[in-house]
DRENVOPA-27346 format. One record per residue: residue number from 0; chain; x, y, z of N, C-alpha, C in turn. Coordinates in steps of 0.05 Angstrom, whole numbers, plus 32768, in hexadecimal, padded with zeros to 4 digits. Each point is the difference from the previous one (the first is absolute). Layout:
R    n  chain  n.xx  n.yy  n.zz  ca.xx  ca.yy  ca.zz  c.xx  c.yy  c.zz
R  NUM      A     X     Y     Z      X      Y      Z     X     Y     Z
...
REM end
This chain:
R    n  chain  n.xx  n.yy  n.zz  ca.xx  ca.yy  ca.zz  c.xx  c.yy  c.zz
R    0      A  7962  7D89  8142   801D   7FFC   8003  8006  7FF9  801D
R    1      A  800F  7FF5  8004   800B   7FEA   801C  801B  800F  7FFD
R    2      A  8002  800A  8019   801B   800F   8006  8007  7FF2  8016
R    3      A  8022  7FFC  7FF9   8012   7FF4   8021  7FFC  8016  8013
R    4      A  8000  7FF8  8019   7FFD   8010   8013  801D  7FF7  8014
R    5      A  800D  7FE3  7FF5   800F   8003   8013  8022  7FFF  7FF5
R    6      A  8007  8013  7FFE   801D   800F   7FF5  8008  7FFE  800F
R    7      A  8005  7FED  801E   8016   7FFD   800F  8019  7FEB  7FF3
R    8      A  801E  8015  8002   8010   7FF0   7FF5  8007  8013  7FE2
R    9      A  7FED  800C  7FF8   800D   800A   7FDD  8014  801C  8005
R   10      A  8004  8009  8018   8010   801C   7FFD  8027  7FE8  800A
R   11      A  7FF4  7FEF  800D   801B   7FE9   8008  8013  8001  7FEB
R   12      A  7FE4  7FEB  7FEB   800C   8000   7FDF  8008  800F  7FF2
R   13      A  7FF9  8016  8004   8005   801B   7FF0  8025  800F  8005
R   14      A  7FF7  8001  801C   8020   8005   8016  8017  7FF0  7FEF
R   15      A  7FF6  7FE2  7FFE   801A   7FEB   7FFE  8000  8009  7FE6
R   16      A  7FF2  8006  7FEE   800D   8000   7FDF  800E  8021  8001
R   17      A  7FF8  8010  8011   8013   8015   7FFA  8018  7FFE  800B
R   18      A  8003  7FF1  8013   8021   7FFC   800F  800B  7FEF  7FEA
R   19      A  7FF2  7FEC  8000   8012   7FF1   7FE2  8009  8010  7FEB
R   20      A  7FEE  8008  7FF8   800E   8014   7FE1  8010  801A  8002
R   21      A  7FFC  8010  8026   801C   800D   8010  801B  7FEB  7FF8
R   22      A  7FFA  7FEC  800F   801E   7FF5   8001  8007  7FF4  7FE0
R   23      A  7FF1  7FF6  7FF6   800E   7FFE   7FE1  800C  801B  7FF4
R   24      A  7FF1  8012  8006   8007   8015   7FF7  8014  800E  8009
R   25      A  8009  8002  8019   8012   8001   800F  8023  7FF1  7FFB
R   26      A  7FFC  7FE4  7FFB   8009   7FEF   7FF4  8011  8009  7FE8
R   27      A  7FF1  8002  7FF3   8007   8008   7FDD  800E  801A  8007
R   28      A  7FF9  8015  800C   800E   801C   8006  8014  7FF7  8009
R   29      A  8005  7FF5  801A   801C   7FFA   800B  8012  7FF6  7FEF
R   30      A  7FFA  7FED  7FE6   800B   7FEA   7FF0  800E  8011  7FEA
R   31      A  7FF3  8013  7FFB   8002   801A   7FEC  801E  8008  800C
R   32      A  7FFC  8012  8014   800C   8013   800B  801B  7FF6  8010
R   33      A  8003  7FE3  8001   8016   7FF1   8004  8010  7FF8  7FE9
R   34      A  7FEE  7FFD  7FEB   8011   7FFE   7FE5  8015  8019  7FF9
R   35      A  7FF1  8021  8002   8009   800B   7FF5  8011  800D  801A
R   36      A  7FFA  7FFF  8013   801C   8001   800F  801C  7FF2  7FFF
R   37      A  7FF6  7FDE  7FF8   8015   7FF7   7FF4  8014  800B  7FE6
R   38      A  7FF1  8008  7FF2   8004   8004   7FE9  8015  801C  8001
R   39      A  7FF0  801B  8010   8011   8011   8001  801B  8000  800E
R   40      A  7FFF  7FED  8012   8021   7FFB   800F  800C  7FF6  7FEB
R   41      A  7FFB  7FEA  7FE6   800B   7FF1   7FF3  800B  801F  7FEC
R   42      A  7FEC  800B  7FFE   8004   801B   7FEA  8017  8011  800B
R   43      A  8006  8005  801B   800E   8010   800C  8017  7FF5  7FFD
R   44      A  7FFF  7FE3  800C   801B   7FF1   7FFD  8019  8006  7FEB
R   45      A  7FEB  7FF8  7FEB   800D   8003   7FE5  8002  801D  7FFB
R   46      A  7FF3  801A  8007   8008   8010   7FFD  8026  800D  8014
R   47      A  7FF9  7FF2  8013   801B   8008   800E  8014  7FF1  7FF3
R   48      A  7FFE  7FEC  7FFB   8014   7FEC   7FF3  800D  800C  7FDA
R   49      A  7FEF  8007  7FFF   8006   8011   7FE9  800B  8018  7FF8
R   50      A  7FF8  800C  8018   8007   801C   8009  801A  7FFC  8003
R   51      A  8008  7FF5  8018   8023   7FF0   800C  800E  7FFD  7FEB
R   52      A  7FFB  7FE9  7FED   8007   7FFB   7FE9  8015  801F  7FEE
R   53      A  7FE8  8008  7FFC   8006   8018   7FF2  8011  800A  800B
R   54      A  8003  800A  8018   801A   800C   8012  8013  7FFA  7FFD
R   55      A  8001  7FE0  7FFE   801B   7FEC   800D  8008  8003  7FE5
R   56      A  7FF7  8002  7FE2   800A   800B   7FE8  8008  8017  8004
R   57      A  7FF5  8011  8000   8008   801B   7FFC  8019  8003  8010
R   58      A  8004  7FF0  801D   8015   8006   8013  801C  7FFB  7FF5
R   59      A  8002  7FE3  7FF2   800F   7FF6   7FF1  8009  800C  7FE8
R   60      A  7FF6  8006  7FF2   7FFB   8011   7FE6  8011  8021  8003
R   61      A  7FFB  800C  801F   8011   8016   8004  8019  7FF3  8010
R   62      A  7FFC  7FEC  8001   8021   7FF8   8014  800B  7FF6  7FE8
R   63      A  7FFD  7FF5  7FF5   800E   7FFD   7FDD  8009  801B  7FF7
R   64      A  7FED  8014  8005   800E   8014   7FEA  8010  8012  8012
R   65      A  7FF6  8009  8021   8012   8009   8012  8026  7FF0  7FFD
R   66      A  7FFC  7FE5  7FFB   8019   7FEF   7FF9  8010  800F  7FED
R   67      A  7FE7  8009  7FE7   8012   8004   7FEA  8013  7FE7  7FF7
R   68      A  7FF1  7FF3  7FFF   8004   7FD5   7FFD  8001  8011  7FD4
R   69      A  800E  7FF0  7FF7   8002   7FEF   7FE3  7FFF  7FED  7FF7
R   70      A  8004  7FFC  7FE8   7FEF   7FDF   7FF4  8019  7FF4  800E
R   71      A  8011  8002  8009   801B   7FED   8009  7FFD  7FFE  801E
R   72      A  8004  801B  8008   7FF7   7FFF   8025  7FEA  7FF9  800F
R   73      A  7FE9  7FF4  7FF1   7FE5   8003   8001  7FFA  7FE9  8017
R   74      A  800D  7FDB  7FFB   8003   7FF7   8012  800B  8003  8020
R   75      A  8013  800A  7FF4   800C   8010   801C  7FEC  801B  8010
R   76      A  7FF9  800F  7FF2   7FE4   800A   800F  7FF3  7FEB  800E
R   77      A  7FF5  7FF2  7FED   7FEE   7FF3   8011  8001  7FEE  8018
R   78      A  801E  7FFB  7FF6   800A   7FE7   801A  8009  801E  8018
R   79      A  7FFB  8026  8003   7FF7   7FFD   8014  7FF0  800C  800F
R   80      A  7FE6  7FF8  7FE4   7FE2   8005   800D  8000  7FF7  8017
R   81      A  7FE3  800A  8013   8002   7FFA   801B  7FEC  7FDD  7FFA
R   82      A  8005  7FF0  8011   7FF1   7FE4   8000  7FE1  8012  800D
R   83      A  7FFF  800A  800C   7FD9   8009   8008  7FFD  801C  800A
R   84      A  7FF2  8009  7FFB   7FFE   8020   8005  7FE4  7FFF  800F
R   85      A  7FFE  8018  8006   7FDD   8001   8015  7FF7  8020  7FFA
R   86      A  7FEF  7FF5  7FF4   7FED   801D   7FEF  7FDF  7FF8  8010
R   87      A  7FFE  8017  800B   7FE3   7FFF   8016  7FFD  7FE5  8010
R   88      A  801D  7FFC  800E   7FF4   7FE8   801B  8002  7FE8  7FF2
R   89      A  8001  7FFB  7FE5   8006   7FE8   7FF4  8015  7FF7  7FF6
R   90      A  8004  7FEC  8009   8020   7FF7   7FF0  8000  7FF2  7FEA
R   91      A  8014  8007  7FEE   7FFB   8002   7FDC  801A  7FED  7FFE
R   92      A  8006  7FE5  7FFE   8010   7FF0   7FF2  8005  8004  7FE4
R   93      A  8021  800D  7FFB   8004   8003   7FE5  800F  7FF0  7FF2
R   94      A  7FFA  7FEE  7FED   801D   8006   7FEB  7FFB  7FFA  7FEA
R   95      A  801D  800E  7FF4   7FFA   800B   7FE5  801E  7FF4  7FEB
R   96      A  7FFA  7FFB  7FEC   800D   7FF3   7FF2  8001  8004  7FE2
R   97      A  8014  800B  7FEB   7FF8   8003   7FEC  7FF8  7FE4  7FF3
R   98      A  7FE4  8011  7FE4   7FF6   7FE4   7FFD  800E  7FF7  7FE8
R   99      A  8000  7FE1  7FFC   800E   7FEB   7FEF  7FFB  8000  7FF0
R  100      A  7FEC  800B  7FEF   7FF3   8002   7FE0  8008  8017  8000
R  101      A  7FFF  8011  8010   8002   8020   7FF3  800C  8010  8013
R  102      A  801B  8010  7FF9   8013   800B   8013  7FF4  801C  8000
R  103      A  7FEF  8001  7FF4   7FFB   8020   8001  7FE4  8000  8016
R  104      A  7FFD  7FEB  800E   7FE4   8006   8018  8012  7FED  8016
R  105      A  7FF3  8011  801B   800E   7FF2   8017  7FDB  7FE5  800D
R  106      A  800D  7FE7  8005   7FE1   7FF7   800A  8004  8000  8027
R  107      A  7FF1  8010  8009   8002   8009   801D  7FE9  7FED  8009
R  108      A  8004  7FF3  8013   7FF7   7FED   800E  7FF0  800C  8022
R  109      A  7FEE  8003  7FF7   7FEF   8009   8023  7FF2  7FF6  8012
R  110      A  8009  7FF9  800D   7FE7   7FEE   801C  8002  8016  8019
R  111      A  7FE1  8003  8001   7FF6   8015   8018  7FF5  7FEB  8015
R  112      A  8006  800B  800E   8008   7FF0   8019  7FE4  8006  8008
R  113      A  7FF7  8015  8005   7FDF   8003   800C  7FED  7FF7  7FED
R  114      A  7FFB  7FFC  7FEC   7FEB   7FF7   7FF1  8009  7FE3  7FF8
R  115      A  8013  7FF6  8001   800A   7FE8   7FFB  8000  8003  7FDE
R  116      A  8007  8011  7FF4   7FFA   8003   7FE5  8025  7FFE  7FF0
R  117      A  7FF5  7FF1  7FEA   8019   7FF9   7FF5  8005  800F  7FE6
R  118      A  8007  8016  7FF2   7FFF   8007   7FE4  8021  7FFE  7FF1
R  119      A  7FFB  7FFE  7FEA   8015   8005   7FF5  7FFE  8010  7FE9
R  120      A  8015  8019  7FFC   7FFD   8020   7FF8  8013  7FFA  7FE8
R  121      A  7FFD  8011  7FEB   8021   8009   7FE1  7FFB  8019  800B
R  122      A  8018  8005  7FFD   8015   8019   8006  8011  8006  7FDD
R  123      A  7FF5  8016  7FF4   800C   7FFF   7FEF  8015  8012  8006
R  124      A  8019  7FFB  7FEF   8018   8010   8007  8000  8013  7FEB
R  125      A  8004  8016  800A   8003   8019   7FED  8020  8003  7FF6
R  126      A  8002  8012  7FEE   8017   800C   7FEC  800E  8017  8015
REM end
């Protein structure tokens, strides 16, 4: 058997394929871990925006019944809901309007000013 004797140069080769498949590897982790950071801000977002939401109903919903509003006075409540309220640092664009198919739900209109989020809510009217 005939053995190389001269292995100058094979630990070089060896070095460069493990830094390469570091940085691919590296690569793909960062690529990962940027996604799902995106992802959880996007998750949070919509969690605050939803959350707000819910409030800016419920707020409305007791200023209707604090009114003591009826199926007759009901517009007039609302014409004098507040135009934006601020529930945790955010300002909550309201309005609310009974709806045109059906007098027995109010449709409340919300744009949150910090998430840039637009929803629109039924308000059903109670007895």
């Amino acid at each position: 058997m005939h053995k190389l004797h001269n292995e100058k140069g094979a630990a070089l080769v060896l070095v460069l394929w493990i830094i390469v498949l570091l940085t691919i590897l590296g690569t793909i982790l960062f690529s990962q871990l940027l996604t799902t950071t995106l992802q959880m801000n996007k998750q949070e977002e919509s969690t605050i925006e939803s959350d707000l939401s819910n409030m800016a109903t419920l707020y409305v919903s007791t200023f209707i019944n604090q009114q003591n509003a009826t199926r007759d006075s009901l517009e007039e409540t609302l014409g004098r809901l507040p135009g934006q309220i601020e529930i945790d640092n955010n300002t909550i664009k309201l309005e609310a309007n009974v709806n045109e198919n059906n007098e027995n739900e109010i449709v409340l209109d919300i744009t949150i000013d910090e998430t840039e989020g637009h929803r629109k809510e039924i308000i059903p009217i109670q007895q």
